[in-house]
gemmi code that builds the backbone of each chain (N, CA, C; Angstrom):
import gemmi

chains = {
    "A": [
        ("UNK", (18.413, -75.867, -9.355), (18.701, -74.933, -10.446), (20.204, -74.742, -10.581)),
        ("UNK", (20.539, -74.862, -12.064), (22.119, -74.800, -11.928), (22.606, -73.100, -12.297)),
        ("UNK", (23.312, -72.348, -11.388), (23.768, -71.245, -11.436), (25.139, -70.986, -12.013)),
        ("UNK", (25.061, -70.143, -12.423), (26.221, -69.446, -12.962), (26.781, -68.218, -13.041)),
        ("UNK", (27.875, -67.754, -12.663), (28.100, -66.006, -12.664), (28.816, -66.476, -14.002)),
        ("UNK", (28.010, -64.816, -14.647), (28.639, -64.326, -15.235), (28.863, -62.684, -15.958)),
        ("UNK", (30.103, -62.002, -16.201), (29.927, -60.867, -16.652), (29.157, -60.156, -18.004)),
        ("UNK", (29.176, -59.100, -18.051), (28.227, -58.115, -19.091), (29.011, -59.023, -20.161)),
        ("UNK", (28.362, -59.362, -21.769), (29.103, -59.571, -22.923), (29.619, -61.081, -22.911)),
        ("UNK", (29.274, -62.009, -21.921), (29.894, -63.246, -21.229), (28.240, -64.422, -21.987)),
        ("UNK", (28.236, -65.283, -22.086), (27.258, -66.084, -22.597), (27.243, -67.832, -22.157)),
        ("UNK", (25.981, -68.053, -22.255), (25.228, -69.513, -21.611), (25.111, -70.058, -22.925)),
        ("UNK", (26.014, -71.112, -23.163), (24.761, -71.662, -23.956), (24.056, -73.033, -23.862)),
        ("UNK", (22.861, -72.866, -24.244), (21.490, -74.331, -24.075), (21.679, -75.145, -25.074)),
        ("UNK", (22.154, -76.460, -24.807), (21.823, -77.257, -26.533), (22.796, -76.686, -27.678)),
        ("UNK", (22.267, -77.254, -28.562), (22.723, -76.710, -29.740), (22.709, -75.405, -30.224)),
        ("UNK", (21.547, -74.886, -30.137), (21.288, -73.248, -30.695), (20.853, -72.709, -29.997)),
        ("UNK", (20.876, -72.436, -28.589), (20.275, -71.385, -28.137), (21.601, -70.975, -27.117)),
        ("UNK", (21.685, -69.970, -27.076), (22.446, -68.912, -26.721), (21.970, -67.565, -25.760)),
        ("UNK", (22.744, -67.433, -24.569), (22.098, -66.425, -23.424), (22.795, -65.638, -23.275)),
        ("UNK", (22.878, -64.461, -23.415), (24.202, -63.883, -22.967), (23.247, -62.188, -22.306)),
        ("UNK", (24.820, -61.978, -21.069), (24.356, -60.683, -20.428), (24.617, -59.675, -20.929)),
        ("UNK", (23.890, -59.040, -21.521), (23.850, -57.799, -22.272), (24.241, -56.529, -21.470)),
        ("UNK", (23.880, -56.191, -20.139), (24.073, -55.229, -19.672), (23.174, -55.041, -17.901)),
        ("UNK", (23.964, -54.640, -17.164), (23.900, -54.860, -16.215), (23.554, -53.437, -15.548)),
        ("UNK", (21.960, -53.289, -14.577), (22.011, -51.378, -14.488), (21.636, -52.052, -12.927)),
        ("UNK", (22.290, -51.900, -11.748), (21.816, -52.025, -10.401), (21.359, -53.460, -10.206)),
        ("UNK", (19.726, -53.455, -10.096), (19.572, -55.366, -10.029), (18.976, -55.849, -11.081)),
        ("UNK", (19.312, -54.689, -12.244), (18.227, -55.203, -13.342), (19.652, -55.929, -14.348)),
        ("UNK", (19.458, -56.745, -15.368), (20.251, -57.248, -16.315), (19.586, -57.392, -17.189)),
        ("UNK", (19.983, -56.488, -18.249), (19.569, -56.917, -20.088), (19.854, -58.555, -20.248)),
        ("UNK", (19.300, -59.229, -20.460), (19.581, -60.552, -21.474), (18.905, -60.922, -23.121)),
        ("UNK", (20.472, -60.745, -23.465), (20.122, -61.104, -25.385), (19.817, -63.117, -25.235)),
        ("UNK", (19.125, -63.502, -26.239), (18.854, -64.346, -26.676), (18.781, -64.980, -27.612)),
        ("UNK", (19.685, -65.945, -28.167), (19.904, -66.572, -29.695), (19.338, -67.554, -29.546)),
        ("UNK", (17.783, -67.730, -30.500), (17.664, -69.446, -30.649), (16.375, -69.173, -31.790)),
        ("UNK", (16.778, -70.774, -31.993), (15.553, -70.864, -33.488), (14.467, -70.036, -33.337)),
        ("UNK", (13.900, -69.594, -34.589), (12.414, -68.888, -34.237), (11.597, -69.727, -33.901)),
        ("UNK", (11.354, -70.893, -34.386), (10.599, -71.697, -33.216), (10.275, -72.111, -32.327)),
        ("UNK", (11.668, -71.421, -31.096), (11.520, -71.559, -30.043), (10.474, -70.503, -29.605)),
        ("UNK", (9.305, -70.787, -28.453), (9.190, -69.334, -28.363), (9.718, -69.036, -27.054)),
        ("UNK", (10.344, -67.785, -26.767), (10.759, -67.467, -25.703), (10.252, -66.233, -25.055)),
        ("UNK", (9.593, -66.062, -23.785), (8.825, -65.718, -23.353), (9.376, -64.902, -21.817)),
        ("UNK", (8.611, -64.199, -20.963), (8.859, -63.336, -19.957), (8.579, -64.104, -19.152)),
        ("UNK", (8.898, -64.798, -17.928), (7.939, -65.996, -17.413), (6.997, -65.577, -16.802)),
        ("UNK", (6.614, -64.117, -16.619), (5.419, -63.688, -15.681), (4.226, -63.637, -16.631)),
        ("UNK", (4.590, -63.723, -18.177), (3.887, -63.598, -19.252), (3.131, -65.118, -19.713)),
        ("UNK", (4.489, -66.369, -19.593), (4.328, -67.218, -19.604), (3.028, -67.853, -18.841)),
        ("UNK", (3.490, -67.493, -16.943), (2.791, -67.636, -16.462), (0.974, -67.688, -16.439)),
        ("UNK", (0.807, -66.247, -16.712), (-0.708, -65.461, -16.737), (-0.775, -66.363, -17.288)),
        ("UNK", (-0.421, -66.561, -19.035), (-1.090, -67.296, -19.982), (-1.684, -68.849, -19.521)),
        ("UNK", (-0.703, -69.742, -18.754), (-0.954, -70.518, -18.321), (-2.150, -70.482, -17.152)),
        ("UNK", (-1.997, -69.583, -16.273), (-3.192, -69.830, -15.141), (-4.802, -69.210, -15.861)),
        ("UNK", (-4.112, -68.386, -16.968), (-5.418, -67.843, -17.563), (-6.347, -69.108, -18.224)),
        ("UNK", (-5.538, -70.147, -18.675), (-5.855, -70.891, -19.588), (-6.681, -71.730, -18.549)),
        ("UNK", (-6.045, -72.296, -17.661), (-6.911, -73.223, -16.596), (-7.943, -72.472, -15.889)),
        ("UNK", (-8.085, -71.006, -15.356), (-9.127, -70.791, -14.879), (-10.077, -70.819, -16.274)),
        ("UNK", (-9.729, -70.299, -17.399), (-11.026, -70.858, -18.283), (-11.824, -72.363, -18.116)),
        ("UNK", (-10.761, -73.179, -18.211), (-11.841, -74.504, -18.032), (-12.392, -74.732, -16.615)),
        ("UNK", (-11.963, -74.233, -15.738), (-12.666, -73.708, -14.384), (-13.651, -73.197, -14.231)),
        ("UNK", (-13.771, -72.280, -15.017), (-15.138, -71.499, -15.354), (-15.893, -72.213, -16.169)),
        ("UNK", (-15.601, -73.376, -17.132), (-16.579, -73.641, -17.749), (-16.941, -75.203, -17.170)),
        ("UNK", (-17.823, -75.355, -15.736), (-18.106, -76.367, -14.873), (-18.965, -77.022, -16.181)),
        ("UNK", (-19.745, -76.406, -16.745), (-20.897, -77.105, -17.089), (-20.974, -75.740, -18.799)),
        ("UNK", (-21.241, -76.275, -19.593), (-21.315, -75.546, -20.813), (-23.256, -74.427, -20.752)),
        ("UNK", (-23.624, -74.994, -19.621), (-25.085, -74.537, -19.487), (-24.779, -72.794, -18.723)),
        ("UNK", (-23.499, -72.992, -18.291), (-22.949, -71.527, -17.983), (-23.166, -70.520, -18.854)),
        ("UNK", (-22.906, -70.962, -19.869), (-22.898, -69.939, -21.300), (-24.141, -69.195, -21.653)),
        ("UNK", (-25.245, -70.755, -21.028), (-26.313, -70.359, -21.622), (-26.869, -68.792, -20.576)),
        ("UNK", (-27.117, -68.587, -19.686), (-26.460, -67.636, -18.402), (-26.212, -66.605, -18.708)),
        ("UNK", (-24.820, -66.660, -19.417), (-24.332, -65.034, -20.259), (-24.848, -64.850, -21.337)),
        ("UNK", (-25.146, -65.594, -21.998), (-26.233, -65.246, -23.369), (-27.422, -64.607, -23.326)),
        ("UNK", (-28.130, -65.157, -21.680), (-29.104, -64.346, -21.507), (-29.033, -63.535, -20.558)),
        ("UNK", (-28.125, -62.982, -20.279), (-27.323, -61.410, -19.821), (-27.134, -60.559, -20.798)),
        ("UNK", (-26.759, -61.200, -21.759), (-26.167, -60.389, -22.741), (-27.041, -59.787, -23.602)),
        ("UNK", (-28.317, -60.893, -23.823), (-29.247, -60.470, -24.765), (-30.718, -59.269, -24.031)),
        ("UNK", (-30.479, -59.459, -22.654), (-31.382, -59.008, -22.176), (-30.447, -57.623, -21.889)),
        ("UNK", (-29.124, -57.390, -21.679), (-28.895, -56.346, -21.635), (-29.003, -55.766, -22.969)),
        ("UNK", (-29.265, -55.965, -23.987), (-29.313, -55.690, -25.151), (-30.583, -55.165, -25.462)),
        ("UNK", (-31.585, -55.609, -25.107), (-33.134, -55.236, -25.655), (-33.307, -53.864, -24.355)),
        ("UNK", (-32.256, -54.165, -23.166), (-32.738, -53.093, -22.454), (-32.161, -51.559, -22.730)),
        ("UNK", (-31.103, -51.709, -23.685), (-30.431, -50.440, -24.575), (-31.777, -49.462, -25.547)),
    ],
    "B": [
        ("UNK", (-30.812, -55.914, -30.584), (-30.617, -57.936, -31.381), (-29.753, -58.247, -32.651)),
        ("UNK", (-30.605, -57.276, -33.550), (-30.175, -57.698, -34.794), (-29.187, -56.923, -35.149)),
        ("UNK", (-28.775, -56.917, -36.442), (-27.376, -55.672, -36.635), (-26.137, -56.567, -36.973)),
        ("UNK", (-26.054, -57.599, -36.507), (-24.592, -57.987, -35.710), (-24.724, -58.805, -37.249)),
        ("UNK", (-23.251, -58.598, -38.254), (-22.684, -59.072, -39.398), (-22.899, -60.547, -38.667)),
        ("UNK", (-22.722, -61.210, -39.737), (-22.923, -62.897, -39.948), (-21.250, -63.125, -39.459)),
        ("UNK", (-20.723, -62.749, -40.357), (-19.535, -63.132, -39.996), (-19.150, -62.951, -38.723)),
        ("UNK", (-19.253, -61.967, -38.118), (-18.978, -62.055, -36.435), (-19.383, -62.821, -35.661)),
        ("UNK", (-20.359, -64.000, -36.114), (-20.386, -65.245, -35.391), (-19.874, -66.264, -35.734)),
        ("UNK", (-19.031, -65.704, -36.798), (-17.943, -67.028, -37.068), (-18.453, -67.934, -37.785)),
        ("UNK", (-19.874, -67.083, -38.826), (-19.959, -67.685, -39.920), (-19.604, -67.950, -41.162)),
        ("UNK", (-18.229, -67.770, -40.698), (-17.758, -67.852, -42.585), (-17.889, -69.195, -42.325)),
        ("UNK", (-17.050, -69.275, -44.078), (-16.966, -70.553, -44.803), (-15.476, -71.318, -43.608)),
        ("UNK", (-14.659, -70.940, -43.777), (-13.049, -71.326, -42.652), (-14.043, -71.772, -41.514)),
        ("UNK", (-14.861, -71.087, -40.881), (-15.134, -71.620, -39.219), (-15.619, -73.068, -39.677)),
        ("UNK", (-16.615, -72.558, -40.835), (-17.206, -74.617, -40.945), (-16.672, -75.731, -40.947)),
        ("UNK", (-15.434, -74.809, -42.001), (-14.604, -76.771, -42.241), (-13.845, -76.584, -40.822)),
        ("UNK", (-14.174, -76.164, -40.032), (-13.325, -76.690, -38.513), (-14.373, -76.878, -37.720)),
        ("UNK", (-16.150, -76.539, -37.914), (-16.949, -77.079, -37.198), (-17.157, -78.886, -36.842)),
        ("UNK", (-16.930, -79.374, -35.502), (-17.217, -80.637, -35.941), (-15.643, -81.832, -36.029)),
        ("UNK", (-14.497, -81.120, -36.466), (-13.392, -81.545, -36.412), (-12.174, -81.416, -35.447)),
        ("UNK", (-11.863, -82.436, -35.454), (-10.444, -82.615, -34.329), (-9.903, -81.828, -35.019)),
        ("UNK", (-8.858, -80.742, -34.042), (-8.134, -79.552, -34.282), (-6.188, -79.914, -33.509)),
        ("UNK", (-5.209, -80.175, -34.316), (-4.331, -80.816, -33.548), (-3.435, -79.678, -33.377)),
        ("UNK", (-3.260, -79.502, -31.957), (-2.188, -78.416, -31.327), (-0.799, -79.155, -31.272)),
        ("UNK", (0.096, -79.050, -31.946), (1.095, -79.865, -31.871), (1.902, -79.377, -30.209)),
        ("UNK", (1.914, -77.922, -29.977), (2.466, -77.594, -29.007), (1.501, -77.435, -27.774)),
        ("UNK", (0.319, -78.164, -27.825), (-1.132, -77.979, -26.735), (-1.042, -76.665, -26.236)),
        ("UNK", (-1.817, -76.134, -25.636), (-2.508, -75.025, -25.317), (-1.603, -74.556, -23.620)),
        ("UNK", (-1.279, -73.418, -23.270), (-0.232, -73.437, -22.620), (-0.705, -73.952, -21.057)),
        ("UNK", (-0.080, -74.494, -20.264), (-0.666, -75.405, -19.082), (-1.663, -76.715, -19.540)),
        ("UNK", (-1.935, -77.026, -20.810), (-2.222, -77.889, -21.090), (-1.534, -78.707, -22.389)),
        ("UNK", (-0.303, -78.845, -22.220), (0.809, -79.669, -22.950), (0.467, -80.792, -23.199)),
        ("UNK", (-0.131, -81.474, -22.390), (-0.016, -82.931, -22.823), (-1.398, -83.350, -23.709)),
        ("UNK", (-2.574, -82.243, -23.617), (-3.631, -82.307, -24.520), (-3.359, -82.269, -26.098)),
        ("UNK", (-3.283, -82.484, -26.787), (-3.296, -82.373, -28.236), (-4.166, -82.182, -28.994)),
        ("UNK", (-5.340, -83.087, -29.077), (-6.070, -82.781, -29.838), (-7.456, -82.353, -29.239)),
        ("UNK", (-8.282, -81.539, -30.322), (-9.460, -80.989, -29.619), (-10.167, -80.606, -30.532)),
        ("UNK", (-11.459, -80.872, -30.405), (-13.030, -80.806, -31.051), (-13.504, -79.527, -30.871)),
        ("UNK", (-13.644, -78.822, -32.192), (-14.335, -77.733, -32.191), (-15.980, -77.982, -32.258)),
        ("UNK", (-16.458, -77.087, -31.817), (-17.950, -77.221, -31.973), (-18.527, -75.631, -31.786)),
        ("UNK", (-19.656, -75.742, -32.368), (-20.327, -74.222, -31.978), (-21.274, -74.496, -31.069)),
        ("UNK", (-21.608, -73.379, -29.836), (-21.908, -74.000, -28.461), (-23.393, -73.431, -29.293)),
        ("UNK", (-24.413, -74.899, -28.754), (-25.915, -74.652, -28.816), (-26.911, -74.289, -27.929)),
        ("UNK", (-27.008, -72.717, -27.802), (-27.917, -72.691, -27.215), (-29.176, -73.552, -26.411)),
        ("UNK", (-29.785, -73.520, -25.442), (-31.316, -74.656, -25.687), (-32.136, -73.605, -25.588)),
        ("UNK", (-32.175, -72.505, -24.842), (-33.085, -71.539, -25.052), (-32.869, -70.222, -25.747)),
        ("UNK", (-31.882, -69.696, -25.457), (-31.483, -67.985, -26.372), (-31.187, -68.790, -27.457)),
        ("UNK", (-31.713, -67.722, -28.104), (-31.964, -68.158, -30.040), (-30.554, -68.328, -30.579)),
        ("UNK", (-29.615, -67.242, -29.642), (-28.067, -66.836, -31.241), (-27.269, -67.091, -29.889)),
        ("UNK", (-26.241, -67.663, -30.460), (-24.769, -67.359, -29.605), (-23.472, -67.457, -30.371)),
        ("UNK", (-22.696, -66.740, -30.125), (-21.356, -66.406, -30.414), (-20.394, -67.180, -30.180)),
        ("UNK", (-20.540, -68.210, -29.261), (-19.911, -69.090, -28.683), (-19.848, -70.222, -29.382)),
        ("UNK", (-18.080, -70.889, -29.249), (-17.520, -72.008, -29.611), (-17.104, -72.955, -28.239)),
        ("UNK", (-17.290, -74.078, -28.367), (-16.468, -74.877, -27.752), (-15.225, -75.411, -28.052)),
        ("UNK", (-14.168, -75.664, -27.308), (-12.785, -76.254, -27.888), (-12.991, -77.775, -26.710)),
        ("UNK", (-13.459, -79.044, -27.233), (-13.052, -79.757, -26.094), (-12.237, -80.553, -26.616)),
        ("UNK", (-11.066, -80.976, -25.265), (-10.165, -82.139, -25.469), (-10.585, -83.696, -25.973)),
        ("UNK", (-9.341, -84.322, -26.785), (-10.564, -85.596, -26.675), (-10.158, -86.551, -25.882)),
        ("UNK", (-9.066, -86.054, -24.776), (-8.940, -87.105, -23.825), (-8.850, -86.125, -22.334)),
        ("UNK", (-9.319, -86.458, -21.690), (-9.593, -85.725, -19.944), (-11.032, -85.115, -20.074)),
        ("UNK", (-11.525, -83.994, -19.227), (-12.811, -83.289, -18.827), (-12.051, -82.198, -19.453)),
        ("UNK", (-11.533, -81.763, -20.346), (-11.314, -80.138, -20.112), (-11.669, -79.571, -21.467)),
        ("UNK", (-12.718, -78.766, -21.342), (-13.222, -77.444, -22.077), (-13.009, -76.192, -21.836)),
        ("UNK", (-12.719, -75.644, -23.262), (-12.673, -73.960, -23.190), (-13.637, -73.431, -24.286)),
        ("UNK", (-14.391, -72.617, -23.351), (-14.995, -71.648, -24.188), (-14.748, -70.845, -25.025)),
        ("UNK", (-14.928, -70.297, -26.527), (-14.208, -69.593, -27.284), (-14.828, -68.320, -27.958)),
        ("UNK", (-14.760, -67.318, -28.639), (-15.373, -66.179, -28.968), (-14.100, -65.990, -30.296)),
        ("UNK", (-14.950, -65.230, -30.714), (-14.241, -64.335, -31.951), (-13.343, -63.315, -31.207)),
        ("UNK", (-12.892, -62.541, -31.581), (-12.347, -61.571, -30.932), (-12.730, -60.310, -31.729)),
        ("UNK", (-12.941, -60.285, -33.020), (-13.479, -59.544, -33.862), (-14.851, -58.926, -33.289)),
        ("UNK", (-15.383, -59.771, -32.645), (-16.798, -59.670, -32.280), (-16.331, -58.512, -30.488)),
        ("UNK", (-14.909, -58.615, -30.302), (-14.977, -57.688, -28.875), (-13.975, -56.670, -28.898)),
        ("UNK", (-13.328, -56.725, -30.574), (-12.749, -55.655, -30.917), (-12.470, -55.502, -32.273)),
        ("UNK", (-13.043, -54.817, -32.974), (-13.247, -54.699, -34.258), (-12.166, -54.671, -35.488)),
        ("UNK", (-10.677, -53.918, -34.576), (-9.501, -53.634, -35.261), (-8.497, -54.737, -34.986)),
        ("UNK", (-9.050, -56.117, -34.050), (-8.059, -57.071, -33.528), (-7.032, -57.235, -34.840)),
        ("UNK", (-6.301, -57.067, -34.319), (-4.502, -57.477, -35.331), (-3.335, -58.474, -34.602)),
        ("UNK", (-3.221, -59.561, -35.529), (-2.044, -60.163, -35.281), (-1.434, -60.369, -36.594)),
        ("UNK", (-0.236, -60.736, -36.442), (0.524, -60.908, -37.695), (1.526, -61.778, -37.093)),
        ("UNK", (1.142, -63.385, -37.546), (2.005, -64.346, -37.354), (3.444, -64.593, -37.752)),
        ("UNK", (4.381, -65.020, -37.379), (5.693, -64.533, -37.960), (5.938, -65.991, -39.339)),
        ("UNK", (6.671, -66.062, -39.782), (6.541, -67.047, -40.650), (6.729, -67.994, -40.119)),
        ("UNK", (7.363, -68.624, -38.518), (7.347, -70.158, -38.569), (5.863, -70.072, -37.933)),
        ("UNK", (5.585, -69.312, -37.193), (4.254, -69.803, -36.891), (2.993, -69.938, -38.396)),
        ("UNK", (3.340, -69.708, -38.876), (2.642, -69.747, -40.624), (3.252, -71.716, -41.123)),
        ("UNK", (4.534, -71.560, -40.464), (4.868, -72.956, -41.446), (4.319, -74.131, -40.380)),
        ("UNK", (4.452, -73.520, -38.998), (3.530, -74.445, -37.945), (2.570, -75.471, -38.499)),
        ("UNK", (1.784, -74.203, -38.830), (-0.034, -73.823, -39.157), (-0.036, -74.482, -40.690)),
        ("UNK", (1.045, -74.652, -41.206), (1.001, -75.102, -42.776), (0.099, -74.255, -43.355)),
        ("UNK", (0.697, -72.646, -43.132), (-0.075, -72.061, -43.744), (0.538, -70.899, -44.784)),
        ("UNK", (-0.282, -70.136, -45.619), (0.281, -69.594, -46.594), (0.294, -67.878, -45.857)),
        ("UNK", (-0.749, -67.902, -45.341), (-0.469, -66.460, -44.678), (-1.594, -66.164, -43.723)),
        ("UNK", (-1.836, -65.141, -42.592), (-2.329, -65.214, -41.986), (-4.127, -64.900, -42.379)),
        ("UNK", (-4.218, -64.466, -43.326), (-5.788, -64.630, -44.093), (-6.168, -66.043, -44.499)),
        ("UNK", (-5.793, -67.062, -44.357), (-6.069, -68.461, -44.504), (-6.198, -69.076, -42.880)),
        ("UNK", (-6.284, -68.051, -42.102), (-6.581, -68.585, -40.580), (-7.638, -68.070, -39.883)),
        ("UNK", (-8.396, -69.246, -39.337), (-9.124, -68.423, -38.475), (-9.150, -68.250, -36.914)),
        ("UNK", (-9.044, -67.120, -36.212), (-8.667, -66.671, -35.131), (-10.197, -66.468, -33.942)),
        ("UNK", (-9.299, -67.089, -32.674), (-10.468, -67.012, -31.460), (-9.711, -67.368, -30.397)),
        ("UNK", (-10.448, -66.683, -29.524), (-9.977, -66.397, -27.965), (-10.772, -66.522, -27.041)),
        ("UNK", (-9.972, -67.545, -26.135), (-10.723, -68.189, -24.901), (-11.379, -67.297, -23.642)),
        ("UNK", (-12.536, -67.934, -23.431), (-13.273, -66.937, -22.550), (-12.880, -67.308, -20.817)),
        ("UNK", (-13.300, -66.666, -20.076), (-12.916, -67.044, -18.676), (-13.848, -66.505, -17.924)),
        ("UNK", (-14.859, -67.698, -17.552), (-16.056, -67.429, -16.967), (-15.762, -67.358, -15.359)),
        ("UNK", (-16.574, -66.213, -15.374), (-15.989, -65.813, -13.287), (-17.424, -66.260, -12.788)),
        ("UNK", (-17.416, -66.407, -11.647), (-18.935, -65.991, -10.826), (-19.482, -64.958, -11.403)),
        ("UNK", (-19.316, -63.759, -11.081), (-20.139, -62.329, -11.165), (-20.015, -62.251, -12.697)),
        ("UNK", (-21.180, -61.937, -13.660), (-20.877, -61.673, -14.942), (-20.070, -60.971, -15.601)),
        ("UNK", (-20.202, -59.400, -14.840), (-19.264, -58.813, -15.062), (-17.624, -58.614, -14.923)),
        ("UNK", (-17.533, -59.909, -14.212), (-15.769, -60.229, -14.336), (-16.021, -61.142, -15.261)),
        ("UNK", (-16.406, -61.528, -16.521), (-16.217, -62.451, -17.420), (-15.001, -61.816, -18.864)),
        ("UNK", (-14.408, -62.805, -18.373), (-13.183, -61.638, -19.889), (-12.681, -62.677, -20.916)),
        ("UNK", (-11.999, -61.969, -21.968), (-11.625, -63.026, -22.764), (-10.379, -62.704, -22.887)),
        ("UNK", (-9.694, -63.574, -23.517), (-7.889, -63.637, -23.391), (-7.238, -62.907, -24.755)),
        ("UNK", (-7.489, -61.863, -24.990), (-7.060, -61.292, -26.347), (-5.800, -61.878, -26.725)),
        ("UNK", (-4.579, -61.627, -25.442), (-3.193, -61.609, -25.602), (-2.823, -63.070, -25.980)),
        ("UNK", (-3.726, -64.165, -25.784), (-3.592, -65.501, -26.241), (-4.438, -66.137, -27.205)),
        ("UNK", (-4.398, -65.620, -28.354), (-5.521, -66.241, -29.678), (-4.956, -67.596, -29.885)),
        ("UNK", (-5.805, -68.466, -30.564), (-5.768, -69.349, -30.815), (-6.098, -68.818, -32.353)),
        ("UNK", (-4.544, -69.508, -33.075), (-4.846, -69.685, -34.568), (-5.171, -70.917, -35.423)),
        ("UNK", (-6.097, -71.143, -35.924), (-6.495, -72.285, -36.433), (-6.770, -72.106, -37.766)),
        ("UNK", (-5.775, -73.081, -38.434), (-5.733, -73.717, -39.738), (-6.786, -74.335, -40.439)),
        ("UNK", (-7.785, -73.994, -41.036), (-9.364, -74.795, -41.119), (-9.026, -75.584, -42.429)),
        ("UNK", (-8.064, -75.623, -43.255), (-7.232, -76.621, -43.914), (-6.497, -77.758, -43.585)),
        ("UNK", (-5.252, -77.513, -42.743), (-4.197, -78.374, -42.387), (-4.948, -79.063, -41.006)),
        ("UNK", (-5.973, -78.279, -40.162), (-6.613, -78.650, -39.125), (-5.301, -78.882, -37.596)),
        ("UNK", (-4.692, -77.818, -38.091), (-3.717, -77.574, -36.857), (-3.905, -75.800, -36.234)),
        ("UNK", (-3.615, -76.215, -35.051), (-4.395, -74.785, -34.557), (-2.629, -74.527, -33.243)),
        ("UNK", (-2.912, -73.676, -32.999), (-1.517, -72.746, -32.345), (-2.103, -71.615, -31.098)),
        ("UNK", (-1.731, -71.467, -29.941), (-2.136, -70.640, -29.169), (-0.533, -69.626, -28.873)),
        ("UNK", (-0.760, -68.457, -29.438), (0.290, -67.642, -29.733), (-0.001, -66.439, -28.736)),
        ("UNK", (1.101, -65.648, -28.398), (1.224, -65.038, -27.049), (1.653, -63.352, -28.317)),
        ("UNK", (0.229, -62.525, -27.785), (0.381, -61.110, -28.246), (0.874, -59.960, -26.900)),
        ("UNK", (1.309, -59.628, -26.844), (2.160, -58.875, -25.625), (0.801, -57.445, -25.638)),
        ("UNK", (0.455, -57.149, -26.887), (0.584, -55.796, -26.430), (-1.191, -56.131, -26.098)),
        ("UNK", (-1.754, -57.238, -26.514), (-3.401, -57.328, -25.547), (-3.457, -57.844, -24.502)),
        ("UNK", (-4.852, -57.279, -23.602), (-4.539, -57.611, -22.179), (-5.376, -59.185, -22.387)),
        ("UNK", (-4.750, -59.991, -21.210), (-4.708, -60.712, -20.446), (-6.420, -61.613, -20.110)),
        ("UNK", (-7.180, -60.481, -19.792), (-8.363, -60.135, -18.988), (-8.978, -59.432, -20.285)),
        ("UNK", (-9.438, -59.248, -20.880), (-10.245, -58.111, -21.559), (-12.146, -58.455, -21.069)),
        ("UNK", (-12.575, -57.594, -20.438), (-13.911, -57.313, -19.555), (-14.835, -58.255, -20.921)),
        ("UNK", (-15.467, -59.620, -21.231), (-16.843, -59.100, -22.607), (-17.421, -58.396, -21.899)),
        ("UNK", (-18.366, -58.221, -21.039), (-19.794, -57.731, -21.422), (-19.822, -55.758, -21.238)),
        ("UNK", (-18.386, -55.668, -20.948), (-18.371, -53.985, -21.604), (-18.888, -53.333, -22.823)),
        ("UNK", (-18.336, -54.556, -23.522), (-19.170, -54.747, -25.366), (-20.203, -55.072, -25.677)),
        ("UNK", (-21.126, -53.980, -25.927), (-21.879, -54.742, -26.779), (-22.309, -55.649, -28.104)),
        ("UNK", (-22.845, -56.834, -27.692), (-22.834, -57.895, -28.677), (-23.268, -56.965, -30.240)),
        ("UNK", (-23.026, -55.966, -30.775), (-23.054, -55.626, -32.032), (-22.712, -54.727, -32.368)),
    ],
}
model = gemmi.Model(1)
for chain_id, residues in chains.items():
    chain = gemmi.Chain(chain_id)
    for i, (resn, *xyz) in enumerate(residues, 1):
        res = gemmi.Residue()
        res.name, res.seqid = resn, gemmi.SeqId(i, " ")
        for name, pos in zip(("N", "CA", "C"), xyz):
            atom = gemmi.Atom()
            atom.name, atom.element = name, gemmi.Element(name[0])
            atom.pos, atom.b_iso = gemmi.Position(*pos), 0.0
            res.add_atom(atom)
        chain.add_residue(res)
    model.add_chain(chain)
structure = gemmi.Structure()
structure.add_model(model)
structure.setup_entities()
């Protein structure tokens, strides 16, 4: 990983258009602003993350599509028992 | 049983023309980048009569995701795509899309949840679909807290 110090108001930049800069600095926390296309999407990486492991335990869970059939009849039998 | 609007099984007219068709994620589905394209289908029961359930499968590897409405596990679901994700989607606005969220089947039924905070938007025109990141839904959302109607 390539590191860099730098101060509050001081900026990284990625490529062509994207732009990092330290916004503000409180103890060990640091604001960071971010300039880049709206198409980039830029993300929290713990946010990133979930999304990603969320995504693979779905197809994890789905060993066999006969699973479904399973919760359907959970679902429907909890239903007639309302 | 009964009760439950048509449309909450994702019977409109939009779910059809994507029943059956390759769906191309230009940016694949997140941890699955290198997948692109993927076959919608509506999952067929063999014995319970109705289900709510979609399939999304890849058309190259083993990997399936189960899919749901989200409408169907929260009635007021709201997103509002920003415009590149609209020009993504080659789309005109977010009422020309139709929206669903992957399920995540656990062992115990009752840990079965669906991914609100990650819908999948799909273009049932352009046949390009987008998995977009909502901050403020959880992660996990419980189904079978809901009842199916």
């Amino acid at each position: 990983m390539l590191v860099l110090g730098r101060r509050v108001g001081e900026s990284i930049t990625i490529g062509e258009d994207i732009v990092v800069t330290v916004v503000e600095m409180t103890g060990s926390q640091a604001r960071i602003g971010i300039t880049a296309p709206r198409s980039v999407q830029v993300l929290r990486e713990e946010i990133y993350k979930a999304m990603q492991e969320e995504n693979r335990a779905a197809v994890r869970g789905l060993q066999s599509p006969s699973v479904l059939e399973e919760v359907l009849a959970h679902l429907w039998k909890k239903k007639e028992q309302v | 049983m009964g009760g439950m609007r048509k449309r909450d099984f994702g019977e409109s007219l939009a779910v059809g023309l994507l029943e059956g068709q390759v769906i191309f994620f230009p940016e694949g589905l997140l941890g699955f980048a290198s997948n692109r394209h993927f076959m919608l289908s509506r999952y067929q029961p063999t014995v319970e009569p109705r289900s709510p359930f979609f399939l999304l499968q890849a058309q190259e590897g083993d990997i399936s995701f189960p899919l749901i409405s989200p409408h169907l596990l929260m009635a007021d679901f709201q997103f509002a795509p920003s415009r590149e994700v609209l020009t993504k989607l080659c789309a005109g606005s977010a009422a020309d899309l139709v929206v669903m969220v992957i399920v995540t089947i656990r062992d115990r039924l009752e840990e079965i949840t669906a991914n609100l905070q990650g819908p999948l938007l799909l273009n049932p025109v352009s046949k390009i679909g987008l998995q977009v990141v909502l901050e403020y839904y959880p992660v996990r959302f419980p189904l079978l807290k809901v009842p199916l109607s």
